[in-house]
mmCIF file of the N, C-alpha and C atoms, coordinates in Angstrom:
data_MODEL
# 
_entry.id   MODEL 
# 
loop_
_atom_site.group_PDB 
_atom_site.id 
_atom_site.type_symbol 
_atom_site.label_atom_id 
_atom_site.label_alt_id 
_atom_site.label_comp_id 
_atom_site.label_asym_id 
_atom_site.label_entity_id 
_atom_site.label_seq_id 
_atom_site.pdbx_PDB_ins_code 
_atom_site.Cartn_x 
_atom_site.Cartn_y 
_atom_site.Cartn_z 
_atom_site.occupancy 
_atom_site.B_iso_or_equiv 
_atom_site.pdbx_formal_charge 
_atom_site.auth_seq_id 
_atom_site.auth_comp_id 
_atom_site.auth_asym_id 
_atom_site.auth_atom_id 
_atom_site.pdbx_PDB_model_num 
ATOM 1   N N  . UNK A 1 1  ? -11.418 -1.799  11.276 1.00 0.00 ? 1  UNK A N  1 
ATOM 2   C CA . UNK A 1 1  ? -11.506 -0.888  10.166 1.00 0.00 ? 1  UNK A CA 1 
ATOM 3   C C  . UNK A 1 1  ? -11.923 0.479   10.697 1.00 0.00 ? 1  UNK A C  1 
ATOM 4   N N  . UNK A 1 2  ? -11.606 1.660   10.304 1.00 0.00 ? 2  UNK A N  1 
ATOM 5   C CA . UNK A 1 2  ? -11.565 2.695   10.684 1.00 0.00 ? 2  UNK A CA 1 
ATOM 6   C C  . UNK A 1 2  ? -12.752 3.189   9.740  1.00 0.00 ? 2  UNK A C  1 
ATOM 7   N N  . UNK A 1 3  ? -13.139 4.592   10.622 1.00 0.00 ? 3  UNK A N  1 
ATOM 8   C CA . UNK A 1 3  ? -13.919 5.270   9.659  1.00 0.00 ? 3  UNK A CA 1 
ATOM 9   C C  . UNK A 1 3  ? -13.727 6.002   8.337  1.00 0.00 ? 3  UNK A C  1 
ATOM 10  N N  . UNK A 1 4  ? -14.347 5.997   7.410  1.00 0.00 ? 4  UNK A N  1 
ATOM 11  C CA . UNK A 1 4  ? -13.956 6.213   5.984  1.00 0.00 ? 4  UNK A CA 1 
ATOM 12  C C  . UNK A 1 4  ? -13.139 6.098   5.571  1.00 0.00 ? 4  UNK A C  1 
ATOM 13  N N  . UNK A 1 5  ? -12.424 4.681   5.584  1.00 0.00 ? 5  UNK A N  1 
ATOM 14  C CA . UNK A 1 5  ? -11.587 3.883   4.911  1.00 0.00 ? 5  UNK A CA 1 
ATOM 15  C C  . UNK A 1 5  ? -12.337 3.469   3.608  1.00 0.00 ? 5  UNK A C  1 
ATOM 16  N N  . UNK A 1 6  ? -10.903 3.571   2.548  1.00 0.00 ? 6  UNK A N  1 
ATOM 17  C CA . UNK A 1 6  ? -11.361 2.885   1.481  1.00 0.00 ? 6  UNK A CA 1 
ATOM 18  C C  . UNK A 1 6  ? -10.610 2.065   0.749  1.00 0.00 ? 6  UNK A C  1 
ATOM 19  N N  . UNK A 1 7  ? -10.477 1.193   -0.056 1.00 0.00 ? 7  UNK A N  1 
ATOM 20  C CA . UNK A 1 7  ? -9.713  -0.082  -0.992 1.00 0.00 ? 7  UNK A CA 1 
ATOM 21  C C  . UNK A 1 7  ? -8.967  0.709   -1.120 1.00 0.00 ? 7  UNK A C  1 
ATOM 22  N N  . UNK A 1 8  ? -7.396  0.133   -1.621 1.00 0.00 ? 8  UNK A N  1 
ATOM 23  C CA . UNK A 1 8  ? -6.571  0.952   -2.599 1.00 0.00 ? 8  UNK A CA 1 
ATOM 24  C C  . UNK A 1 8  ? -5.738  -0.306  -2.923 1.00 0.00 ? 8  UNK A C  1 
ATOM 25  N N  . UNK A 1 9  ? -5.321  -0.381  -4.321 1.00 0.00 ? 9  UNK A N  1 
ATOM 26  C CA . UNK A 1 9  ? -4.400  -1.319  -4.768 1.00 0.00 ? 9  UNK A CA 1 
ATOM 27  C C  . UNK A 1 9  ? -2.804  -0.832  -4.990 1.00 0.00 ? 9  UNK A C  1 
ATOM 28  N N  . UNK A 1 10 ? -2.243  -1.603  -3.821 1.00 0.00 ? 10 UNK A N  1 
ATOM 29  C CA . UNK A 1 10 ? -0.889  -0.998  -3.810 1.00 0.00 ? 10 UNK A CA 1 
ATOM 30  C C  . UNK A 1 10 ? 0.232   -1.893  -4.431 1.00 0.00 ? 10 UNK A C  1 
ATOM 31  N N  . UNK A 1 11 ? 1.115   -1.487  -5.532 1.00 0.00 ? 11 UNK A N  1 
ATOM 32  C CA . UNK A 1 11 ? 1.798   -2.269  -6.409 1.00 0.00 ? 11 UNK A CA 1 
ATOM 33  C C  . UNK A 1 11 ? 3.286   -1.876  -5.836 1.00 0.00 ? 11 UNK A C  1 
ATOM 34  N N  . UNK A 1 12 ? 3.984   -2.651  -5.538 1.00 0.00 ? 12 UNK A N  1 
ATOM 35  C CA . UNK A 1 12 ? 5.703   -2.462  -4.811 1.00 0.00 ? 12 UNK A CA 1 
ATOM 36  C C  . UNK A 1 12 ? 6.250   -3.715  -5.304 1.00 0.00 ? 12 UNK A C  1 
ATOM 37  N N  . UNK A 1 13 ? 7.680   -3.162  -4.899 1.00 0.00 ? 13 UNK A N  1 
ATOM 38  C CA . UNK A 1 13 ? 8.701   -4.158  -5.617 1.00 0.00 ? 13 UNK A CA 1 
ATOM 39  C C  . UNK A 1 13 ? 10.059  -4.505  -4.499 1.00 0.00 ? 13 UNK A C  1 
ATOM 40  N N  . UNK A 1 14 ? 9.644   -5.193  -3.912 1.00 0.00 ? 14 UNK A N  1 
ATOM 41  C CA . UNK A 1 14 ? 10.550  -5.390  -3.315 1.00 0.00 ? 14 UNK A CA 1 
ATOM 42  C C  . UNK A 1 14 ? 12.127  -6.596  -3.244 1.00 0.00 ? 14 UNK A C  1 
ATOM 43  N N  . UNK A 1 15 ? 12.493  -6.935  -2.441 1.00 0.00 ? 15 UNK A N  1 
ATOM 44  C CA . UNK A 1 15 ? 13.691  -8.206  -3.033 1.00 0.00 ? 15 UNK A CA 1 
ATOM 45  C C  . UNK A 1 15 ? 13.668  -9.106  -4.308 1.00 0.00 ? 15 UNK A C  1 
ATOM 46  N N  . UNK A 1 16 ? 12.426  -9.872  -3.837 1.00 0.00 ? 16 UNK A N  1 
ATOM 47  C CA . UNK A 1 16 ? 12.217  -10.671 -4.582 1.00 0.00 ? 16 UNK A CA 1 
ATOM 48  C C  . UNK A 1 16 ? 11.095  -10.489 -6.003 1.00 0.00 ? 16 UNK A C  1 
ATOM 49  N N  . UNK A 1 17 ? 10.889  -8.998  -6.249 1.00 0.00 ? 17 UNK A N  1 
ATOM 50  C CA . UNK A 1 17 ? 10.259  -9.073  -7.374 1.00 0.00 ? 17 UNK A CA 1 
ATOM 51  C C  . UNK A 1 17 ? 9.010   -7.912  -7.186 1.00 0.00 ? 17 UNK A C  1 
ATOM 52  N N  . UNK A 1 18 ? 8.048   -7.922  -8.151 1.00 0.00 ? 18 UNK A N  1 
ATOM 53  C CA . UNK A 1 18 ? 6.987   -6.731  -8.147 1.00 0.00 ? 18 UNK A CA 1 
ATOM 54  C C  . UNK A 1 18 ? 6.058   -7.706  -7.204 1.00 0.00 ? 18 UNK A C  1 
ATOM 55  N N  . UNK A 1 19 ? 4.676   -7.292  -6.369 1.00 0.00 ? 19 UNK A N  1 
ATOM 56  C CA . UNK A 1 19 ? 3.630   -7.468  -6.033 1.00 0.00 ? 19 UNK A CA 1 
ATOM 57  C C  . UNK A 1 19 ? 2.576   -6.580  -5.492 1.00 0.00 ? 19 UNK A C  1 
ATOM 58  N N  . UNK A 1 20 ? 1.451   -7.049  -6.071 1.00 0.00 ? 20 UNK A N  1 
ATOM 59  C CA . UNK A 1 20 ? 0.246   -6.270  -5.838 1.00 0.00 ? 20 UNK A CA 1 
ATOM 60  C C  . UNK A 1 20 ? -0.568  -7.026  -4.218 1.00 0.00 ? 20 UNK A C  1 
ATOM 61  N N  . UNK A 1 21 ? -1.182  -5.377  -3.498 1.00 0.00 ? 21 UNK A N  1 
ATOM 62  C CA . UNK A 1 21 ? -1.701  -5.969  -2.259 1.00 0.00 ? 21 UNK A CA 1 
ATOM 63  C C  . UNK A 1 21 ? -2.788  -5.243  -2.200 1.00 0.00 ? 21 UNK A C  1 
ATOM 64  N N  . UNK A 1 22 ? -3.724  -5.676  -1.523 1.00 0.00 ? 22 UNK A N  1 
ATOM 65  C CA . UNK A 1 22 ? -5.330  -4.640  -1.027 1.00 0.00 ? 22 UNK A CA 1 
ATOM 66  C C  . UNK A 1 22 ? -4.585  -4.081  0.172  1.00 0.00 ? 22 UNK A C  1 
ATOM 67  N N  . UNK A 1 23 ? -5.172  -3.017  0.025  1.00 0.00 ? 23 UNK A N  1 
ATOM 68  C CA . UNK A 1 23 ? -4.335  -2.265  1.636  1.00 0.00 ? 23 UNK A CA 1 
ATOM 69  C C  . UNK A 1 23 ? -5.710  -1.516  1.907  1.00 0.00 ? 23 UNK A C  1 
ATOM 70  N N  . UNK A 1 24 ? -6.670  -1.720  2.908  1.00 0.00 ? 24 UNK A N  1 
ATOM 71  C CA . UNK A 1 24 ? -7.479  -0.437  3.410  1.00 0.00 ? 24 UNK A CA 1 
ATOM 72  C C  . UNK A 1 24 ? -7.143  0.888   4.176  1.00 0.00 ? 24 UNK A C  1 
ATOM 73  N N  . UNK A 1 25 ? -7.365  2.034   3.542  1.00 0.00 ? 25 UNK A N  1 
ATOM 74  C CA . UNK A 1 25 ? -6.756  3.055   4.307  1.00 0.00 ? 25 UNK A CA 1 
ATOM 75  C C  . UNK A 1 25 ? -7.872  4.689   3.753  1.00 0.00 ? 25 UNK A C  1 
ATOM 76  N N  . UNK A 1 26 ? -7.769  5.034   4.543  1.00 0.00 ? 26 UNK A N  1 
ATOM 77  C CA . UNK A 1 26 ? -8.293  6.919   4.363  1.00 0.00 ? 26 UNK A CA 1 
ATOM 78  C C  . UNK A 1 26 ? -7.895  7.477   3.296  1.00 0.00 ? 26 UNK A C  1 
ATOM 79  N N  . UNK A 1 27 ? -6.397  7.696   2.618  1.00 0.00 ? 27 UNK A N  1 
ATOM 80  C CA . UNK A 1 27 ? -6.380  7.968   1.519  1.00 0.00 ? 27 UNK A CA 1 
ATOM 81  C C  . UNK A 1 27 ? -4.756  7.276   1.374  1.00 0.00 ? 27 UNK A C  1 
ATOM 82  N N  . UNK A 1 28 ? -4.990  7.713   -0.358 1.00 0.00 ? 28 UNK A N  1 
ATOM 83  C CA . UNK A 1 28 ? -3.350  7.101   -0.569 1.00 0.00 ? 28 UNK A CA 1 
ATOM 84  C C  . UNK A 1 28 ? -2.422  7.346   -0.065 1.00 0.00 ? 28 UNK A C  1 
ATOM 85  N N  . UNK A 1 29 ? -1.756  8.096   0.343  1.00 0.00 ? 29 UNK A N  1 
ATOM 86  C CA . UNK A 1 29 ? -0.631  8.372   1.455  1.00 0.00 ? 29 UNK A CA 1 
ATOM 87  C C  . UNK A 1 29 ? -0.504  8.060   3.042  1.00 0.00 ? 29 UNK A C  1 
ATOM 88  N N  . UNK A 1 30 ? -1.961  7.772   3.366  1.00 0.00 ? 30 UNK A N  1 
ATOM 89  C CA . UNK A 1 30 ? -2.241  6.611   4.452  1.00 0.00 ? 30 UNK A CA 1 
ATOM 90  C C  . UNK A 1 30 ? -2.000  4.982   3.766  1.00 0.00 ? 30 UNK A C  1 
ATOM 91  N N  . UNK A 1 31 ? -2.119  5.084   2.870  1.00 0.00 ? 31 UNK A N  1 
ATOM 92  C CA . UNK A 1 31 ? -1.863  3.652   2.307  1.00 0.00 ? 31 UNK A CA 1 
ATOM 93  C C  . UNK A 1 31 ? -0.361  3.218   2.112  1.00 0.00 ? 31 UNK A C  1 
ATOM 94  N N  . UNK A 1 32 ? 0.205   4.370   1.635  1.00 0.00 ? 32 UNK A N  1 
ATOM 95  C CA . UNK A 1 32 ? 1.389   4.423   1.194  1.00 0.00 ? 32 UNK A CA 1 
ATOM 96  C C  . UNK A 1 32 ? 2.281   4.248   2.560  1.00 0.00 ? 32 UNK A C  1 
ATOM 97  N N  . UNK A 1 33 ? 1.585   4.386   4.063  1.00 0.00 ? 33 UNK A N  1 
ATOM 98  C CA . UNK A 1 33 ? 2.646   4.289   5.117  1.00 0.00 ? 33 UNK A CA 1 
ATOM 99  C C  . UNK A 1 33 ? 2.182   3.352   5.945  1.00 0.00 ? 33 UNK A C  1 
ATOM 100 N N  . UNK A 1 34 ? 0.868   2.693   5.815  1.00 0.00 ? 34 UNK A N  1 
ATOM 101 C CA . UNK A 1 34 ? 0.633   0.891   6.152  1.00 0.00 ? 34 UNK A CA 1 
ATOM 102 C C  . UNK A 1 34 ? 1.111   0.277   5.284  1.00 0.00 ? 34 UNK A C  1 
ATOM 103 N N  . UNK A 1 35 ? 1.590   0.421   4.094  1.00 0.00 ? 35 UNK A N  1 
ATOM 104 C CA . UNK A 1 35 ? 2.132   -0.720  3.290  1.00 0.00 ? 35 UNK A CA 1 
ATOM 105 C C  . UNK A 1 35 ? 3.373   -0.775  3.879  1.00 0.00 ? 35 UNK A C  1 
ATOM 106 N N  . UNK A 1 36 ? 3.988   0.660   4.030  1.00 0.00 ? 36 UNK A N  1 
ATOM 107 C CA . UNK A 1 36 ? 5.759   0.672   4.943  1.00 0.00 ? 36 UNK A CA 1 
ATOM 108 C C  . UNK A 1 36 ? 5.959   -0.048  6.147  1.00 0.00 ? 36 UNK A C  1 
ATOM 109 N N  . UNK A 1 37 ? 5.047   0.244   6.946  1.00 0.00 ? 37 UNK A N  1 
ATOM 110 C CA . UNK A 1 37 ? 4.940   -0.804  8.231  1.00 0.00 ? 37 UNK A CA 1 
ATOM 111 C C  . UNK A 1 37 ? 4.841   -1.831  8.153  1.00 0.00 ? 37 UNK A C  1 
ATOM 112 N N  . UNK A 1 38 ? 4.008   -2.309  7.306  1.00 0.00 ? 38 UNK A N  1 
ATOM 113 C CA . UNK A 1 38 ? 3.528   -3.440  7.128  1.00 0.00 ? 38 UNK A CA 1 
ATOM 114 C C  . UNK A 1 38 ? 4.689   -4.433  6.372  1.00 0.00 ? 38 UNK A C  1 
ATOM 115 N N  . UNK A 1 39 ? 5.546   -4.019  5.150  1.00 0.00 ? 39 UNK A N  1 
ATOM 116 C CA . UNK A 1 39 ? 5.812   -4.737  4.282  1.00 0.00 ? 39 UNK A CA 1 
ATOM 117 C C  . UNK A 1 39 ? 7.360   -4.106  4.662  1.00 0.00 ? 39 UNK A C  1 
ATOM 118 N N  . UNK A 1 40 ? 7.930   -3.512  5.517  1.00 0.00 ? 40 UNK A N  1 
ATOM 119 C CA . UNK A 1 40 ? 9.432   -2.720  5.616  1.00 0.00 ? 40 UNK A CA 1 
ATOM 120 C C  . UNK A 1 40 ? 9.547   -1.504  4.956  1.00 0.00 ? 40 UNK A C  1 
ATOM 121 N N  . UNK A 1 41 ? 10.676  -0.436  5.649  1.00 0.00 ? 41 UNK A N  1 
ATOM 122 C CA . UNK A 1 41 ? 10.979  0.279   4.836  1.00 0.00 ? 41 UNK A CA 1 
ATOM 123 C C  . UNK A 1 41 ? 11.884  0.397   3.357  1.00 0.00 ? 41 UNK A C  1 
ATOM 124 N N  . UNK A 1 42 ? 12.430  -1.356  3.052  1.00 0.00 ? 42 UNK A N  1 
ATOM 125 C CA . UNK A 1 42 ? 13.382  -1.039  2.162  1.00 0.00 ? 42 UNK A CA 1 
ATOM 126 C C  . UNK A 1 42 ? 12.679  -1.658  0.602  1.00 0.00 ? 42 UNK A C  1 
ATOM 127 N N  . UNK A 1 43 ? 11.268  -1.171  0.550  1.00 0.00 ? 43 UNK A N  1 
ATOM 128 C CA . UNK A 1 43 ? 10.511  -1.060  -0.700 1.00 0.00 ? 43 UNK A CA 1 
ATOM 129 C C  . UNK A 1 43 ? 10.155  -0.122  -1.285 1.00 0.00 ? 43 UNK A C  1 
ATOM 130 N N  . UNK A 1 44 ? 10.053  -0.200  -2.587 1.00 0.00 ? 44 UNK A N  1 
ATOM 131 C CA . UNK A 1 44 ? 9.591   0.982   -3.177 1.00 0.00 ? 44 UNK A CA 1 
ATOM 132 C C  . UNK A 1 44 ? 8.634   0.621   -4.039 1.00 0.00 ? 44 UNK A C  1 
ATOM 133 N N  . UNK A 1 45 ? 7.789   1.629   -3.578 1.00 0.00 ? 45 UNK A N  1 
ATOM 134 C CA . UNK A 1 45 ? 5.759   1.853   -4.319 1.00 0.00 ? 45 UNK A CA 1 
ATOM 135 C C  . UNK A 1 45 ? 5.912   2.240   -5.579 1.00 0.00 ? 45 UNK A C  1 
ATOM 136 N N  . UNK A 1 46 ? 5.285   1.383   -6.632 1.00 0.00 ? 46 UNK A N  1 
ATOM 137 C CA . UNK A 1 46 ? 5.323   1.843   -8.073 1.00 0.00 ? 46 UNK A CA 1 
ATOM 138 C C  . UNK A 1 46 ? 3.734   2.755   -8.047 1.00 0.00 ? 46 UNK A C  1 
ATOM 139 N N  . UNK A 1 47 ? 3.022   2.345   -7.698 1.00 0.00 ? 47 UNK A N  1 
ATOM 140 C CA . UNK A 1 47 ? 2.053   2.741   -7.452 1.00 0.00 ? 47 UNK A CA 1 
ATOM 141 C C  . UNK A 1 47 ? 0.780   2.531   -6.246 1.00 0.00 ? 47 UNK A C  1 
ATOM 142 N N  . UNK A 1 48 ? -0.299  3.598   -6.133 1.00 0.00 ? 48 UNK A N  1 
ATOM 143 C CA . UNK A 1 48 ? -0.649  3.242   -5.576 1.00 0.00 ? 48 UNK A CA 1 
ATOM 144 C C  . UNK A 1 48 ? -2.394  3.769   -6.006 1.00 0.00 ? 48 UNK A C  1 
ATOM 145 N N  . UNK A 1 49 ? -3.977  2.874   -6.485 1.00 0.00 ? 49 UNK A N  1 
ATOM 146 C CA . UNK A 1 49 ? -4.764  2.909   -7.123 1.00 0.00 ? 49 UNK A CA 1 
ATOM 147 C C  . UNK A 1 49 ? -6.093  2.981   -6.134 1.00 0.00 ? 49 UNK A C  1 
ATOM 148 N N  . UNK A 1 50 ? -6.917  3.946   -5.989 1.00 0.00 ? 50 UNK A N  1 
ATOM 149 C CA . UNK A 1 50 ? -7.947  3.754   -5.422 1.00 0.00 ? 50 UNK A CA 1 
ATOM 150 C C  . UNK A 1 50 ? -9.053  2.715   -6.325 1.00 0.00 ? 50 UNK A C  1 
ATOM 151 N N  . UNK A 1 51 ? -9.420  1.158   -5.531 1.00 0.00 ? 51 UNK A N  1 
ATOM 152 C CA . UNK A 1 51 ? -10.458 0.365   -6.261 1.00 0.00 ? 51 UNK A CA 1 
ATOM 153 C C  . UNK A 1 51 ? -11.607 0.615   -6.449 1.00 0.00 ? 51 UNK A C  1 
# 
């Protein structure tokens, strides 16, 4: 875990349907590009919620 990381609830929809994930990250747009790595580029973020 990095320094001043914080929760964020990231909601995407990918092939098979919508799902929600905890993603820790610095801010939402750091979140928004570990979820890409993490989950592929061929999803798209409905949102993304600091917890």
């Amino acid at each position: 875990m990095r320094c001043g990381t914080k929760c964020f609830i990231v909601t995407l929809e990918k092939d098979d349907g919508k799902k929600t994930y905890e993603i820790s990250a610095r801010s939402s747009a750091d979140a928004r590009k570990i979820s890409r790595r993490r989950y592929g580029e061929d999803l798209v973020i409905h949102s993304v919620q600091k917890k």
